[in-house]
C-alpha positions as CSV (number, residue, x, y, z in Angstrom):
1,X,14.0,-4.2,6.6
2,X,14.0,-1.5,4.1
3,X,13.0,1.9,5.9
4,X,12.7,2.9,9.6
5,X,10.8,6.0,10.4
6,X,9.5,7.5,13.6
7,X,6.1,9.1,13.6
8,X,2.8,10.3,15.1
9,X,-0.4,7.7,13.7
10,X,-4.2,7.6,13.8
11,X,-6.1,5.1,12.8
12,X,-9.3,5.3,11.4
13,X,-11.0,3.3,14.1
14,X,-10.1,5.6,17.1
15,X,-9.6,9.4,15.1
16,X,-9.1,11.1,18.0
17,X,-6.0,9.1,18.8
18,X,-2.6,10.2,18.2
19,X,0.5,7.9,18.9
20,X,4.0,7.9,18.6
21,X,5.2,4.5,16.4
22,X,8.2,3.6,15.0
23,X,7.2,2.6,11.5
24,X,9.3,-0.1,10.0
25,X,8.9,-1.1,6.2
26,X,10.0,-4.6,4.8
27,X,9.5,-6.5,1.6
28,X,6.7,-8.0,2.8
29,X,4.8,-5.2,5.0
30,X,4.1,-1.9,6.9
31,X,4.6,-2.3,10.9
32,X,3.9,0.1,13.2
33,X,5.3,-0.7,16.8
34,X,3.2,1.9,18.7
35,X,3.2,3.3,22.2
36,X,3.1,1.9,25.2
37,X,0.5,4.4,26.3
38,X,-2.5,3.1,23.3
39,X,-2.5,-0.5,25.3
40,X,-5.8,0.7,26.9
41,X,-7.9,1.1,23.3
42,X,-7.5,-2.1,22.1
43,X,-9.8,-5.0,22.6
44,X,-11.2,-6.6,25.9
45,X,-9.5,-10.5,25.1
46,X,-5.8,-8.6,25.2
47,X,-6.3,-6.0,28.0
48,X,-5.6,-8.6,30.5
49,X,-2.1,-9.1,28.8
50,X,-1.2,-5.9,27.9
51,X,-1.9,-4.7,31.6
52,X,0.3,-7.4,33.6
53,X,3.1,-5.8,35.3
54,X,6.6,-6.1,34.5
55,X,8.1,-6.5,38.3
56,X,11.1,-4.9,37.3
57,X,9.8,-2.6,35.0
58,X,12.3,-0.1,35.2
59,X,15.5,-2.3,34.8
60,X,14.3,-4.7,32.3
61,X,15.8,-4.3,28.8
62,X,12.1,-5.9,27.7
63,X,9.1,-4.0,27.5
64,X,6.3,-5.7,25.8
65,X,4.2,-3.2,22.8
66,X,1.8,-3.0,20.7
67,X,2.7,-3.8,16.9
68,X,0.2,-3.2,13.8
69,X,1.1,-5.2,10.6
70,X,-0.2,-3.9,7.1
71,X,1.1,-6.6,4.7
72,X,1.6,-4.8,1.1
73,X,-0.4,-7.4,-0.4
74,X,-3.4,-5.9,1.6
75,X,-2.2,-2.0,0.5
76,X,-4.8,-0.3,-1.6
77,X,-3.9,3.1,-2.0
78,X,-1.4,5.7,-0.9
79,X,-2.5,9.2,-0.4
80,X,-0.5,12.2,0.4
81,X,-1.4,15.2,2.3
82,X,-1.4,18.7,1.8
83,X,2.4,19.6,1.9
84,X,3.3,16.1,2.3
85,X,3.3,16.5,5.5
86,X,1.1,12.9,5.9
87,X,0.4,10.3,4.3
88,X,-2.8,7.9,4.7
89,X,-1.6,3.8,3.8
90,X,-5.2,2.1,3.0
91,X,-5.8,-1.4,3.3
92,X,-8.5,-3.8,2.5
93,X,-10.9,-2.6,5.3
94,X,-11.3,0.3,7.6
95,X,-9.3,-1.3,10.7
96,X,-6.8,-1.4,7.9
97,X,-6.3,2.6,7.4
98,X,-3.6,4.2,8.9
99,X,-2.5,7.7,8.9
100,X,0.4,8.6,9.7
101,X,1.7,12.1,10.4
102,X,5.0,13.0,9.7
103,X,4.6,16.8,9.5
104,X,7.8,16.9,7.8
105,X,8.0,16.8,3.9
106,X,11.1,15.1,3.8
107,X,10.4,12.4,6.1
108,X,7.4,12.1,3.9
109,X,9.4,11.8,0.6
110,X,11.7,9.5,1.8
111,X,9.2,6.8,3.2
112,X,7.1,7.4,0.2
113,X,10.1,6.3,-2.1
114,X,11.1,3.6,-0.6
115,X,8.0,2.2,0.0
116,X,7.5,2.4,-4.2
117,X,11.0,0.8,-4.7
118,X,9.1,-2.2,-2.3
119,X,6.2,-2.4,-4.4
120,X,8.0,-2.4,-8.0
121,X,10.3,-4.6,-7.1
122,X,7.1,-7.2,-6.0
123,X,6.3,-9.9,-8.3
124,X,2.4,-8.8,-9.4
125,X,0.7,-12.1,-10.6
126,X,-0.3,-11.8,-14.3
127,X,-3.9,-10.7,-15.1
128,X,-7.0,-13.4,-15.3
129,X,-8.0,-11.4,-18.4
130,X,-6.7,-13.5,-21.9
131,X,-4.1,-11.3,-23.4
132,X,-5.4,-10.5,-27.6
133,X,-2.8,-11.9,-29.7
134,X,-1.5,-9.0,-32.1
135,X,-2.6,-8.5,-35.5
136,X,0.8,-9.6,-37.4
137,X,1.7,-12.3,-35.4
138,X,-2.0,-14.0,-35.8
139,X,-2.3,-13.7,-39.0
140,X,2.0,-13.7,-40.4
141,X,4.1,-16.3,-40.2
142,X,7.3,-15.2,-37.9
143,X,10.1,-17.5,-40.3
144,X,8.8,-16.9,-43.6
145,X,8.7,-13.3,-43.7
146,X,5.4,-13.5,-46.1
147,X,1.6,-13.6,-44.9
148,X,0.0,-16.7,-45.3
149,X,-3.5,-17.3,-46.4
150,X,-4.7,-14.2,-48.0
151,X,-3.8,-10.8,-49.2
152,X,-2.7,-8.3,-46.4
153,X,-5.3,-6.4,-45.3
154,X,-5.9,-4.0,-42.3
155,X,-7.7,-4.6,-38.6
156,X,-11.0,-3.7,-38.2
157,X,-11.2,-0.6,-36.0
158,X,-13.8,-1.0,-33.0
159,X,-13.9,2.4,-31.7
160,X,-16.9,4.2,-31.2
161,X,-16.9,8.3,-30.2
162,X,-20.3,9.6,-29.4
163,X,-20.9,14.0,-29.0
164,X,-23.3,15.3,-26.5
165,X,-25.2,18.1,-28.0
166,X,-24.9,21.3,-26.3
167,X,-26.7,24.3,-26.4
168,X,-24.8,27.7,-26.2
């Protein structure tokens, strides 16, 4: 557990839908434990679970909620709101989008931050693209101080720059 945070959330799927959730951030994702009172949006199969009564309700230290996991591998993009007072975490599809509104800068700022800490401090796999091998150590000899083969000479540039005419 990295960050804790308590805030209002809509998701994209029900945008008229505001919910307190306690936010939690870990190394490995985003959960949002929401309200007991959103129980009634979700899907047919889990109404029938989320509705059974607790007979002791009211004295029990248990209550059973609703918790939305956004794993960072999934996280697409981060986007901040006018006076950072929300922030939207996007995921790989549209049940996967998650506002969540703070209204307070600082809350904001300090989720935001520690949620980049998270996400620099993941291991990112290395690209499938092959990396070019530099000019000098293709072509020079790393020991011997001295190209080998033939006279130094300088890479071919392969930049093109094209000017759209214009008219003024």
């Amino acid at each position: 557990m990295r960050h804790l945070l308590w805030s209002s959330v809509v998701f994209y799927q029900t945008p008229g839908l505001e919910v307190t959730a306690c936010v939690l951030l870990s190394t490995k994702a985003v959960y949002f434990v929401l309200h007991d009172g959103l129980r009634r949006y979700f899907s047919e199969p889990l109404q029938d679970f989320w509705h059974q009564k607790n007979t002791d309700y009211n004295n029990s230290p248990f209550h059973i909620s609703q918790c939305f996991v956004l794993k960072l591998s999934d996280l697409q993009s981060v986007n901040v709101g006018l006076f950072d007072q929300h922030f939207r975490l996007t995921g790989s599809s549209p049940a996967q989008v998650v506002t969540c509104l703070t209204r307070d800068s600082y809350l904001t700022h300090c989720f935001l931050q520690h949620l980049m800490l998270v996400l620099s401090s993941l291991e990112r796999t290395p690209s499938p693209e092959p990396v070019d091998k530099d000019f000098y150590s293709e072509f020079g000899s790393k020991t011997a101080g001295t190209l080998s083969g033939s006279a130094p000479r300088a890479p071919a540039a392969s930049a093109s720059f094209s000017l759209a005419s214009h008219s003024w």
